[in-house]
Structures are given as C-alpha cells and as structure tokens.
N, CA, C and O of each residue as an XYZ file, in Angstrom:
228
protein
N      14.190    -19.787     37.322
C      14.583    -20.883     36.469
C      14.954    -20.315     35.108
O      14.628    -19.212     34.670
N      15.793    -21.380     34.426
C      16.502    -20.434     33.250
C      16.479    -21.495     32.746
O      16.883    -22.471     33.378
N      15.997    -21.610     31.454
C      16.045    -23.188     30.295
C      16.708    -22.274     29.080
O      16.031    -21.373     28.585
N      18.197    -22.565     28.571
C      18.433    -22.253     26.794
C      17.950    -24.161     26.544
O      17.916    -25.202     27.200
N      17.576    -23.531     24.790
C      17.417    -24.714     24.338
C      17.701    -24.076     22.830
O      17.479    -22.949     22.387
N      18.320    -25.336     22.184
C      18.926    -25.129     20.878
C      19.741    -25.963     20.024
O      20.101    -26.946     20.671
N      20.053    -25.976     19.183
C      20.783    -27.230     18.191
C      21.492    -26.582     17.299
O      21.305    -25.834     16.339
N      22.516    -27.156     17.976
C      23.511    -26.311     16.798
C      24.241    -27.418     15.740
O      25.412    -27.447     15.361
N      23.278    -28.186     15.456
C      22.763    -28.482     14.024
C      22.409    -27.925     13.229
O      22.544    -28.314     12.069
N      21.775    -26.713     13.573
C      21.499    -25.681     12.979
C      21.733    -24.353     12.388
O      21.141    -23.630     11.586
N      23.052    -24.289     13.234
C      23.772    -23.178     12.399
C      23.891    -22.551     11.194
O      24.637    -23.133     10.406
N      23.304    -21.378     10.744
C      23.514    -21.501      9.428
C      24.136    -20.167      9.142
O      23.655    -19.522      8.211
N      25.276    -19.601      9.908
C      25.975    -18.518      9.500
C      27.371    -18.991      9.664
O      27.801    -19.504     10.697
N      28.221    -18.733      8.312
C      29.758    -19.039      8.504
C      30.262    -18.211      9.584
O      31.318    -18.721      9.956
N      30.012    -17.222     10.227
C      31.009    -16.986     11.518
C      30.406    -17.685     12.797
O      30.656    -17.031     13.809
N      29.942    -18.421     12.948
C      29.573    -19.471     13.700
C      30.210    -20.945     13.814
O      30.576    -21.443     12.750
N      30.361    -21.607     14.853
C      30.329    -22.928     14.938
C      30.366    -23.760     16.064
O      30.404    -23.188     17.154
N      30.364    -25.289     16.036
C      29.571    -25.662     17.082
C      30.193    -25.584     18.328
O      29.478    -25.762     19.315
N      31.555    -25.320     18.505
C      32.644    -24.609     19.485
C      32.169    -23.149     19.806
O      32.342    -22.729     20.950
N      31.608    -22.391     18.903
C      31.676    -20.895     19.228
C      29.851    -20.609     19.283
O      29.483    -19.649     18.605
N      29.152    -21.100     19.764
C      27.762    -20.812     19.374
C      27.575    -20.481     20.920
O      28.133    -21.101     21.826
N      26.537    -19.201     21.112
C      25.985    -19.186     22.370
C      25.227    -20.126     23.194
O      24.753    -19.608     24.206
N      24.983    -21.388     23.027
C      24.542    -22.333     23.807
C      25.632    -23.014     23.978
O      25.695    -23.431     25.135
N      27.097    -23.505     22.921
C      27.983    -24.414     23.579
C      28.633    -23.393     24.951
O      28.964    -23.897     26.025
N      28.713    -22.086     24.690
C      29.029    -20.888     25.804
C      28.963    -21.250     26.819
O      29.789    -21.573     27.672
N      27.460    -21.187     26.740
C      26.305    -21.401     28.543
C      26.604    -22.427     28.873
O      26.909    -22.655     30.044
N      26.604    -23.290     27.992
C      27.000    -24.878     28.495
C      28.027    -24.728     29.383
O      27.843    -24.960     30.578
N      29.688    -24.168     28.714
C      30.751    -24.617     29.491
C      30.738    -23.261     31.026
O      31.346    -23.247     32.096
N      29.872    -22.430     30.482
C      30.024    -21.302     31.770
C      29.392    -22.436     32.663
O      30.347    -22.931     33.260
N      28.475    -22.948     32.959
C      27.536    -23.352     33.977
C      28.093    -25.139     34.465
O      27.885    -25.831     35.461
N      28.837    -25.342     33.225
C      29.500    -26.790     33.804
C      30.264    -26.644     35.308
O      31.069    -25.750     35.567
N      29.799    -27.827     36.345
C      30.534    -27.533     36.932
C      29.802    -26.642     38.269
O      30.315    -26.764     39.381
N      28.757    -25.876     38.110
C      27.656    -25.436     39.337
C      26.849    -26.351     39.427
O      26.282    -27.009     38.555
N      26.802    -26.386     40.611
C      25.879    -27.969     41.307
C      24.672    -27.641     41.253
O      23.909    -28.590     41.070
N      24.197    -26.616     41.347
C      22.771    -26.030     40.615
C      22.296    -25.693     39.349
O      21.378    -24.923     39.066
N      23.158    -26.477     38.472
C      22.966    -26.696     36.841
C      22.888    -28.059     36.557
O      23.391    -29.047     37.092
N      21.950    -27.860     35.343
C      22.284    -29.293     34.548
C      22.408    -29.410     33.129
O      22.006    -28.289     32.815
N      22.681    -29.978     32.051
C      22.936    -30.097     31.237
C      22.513    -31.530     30.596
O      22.860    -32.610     31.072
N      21.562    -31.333     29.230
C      21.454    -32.833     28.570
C      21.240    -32.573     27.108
O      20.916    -31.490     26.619
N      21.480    -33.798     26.413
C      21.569    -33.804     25.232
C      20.765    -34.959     24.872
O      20.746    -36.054     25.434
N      20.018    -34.521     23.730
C      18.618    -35.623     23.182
C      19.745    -35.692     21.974
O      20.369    -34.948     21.218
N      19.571    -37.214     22.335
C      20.161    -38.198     21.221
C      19.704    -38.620     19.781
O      20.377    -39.009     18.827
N      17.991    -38.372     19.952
C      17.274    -38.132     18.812
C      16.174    -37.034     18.715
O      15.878    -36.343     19.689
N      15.481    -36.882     17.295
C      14.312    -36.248     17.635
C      13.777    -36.019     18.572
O      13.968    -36.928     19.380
N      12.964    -35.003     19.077
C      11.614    -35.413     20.157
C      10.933    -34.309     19.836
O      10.610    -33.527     20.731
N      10.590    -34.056     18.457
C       9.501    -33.326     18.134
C       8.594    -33.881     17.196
O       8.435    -35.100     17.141
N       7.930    -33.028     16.386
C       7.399    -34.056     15.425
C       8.101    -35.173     14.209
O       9.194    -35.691     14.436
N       7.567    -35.372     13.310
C       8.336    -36.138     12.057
C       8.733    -35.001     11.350
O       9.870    -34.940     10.881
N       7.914    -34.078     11.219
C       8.136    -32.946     10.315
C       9.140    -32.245     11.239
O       9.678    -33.324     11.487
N       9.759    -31.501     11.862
C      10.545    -31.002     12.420
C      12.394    -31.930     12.039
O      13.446    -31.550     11.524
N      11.948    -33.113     12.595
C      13.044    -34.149     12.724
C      13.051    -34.210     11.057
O      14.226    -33.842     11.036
N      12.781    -34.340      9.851
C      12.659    -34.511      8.724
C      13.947    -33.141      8.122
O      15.090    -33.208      7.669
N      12.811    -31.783      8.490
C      13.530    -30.310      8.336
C      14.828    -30.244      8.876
O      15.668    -29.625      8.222
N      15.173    -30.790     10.002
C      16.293    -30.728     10.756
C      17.825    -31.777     10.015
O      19.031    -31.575     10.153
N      17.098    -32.854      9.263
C      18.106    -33.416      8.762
C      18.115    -33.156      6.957
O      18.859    -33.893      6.310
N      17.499    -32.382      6.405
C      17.397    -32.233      5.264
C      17.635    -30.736      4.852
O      17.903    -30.511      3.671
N      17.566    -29.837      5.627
C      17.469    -28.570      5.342
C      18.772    -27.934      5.740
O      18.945    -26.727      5.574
C-alpha cells in the first residue's frame, strides 16, 4: 500500500506550483489505474490549530 498525502496550499517555494508539485504528479500518473484512488478533503480534518496555520501562514 502506498498513501502520498499533502496540500499544496502549502507551497512555499517560487519554483513550485500547484500544476508542478510532486503530489499533483502522482495524482495524474495513477489517474486512470483501477487500483488507485484519489480524494480531496474539502475542509480541515485536523485540529483548529493546524486548520488556523494552514489559512494564515
């Protein structure tokens, strides 16, 4: 089993972006194998403090 997990909300280097980041990558390599899946959390699901850091920092 293989889990990436990541937010590229988070980016914080200019040669980066949310087209070129190694998780949108994996994403589009694996789109498309019927033995993959792919999801996206629509909100938080960590703490307040995390979700707080994540939109302020």
């Amino acid at each position: 089993k293989v889990i990436c997990l990541g937010n590229i909300g988070q980016i914080d280097t200019p040669y980066l972006t949310e087209t070129t980041s190694g998780l949108t990558y994996v994403v589009e390599k694996f789109q498309g194998w019927k033995y993959s899946a792919h999801i996206t959390l629509q909100q938080g699901e960590r703490s307040r403090l995390a979700l707080y850091a994540s939109d302020n920092l």
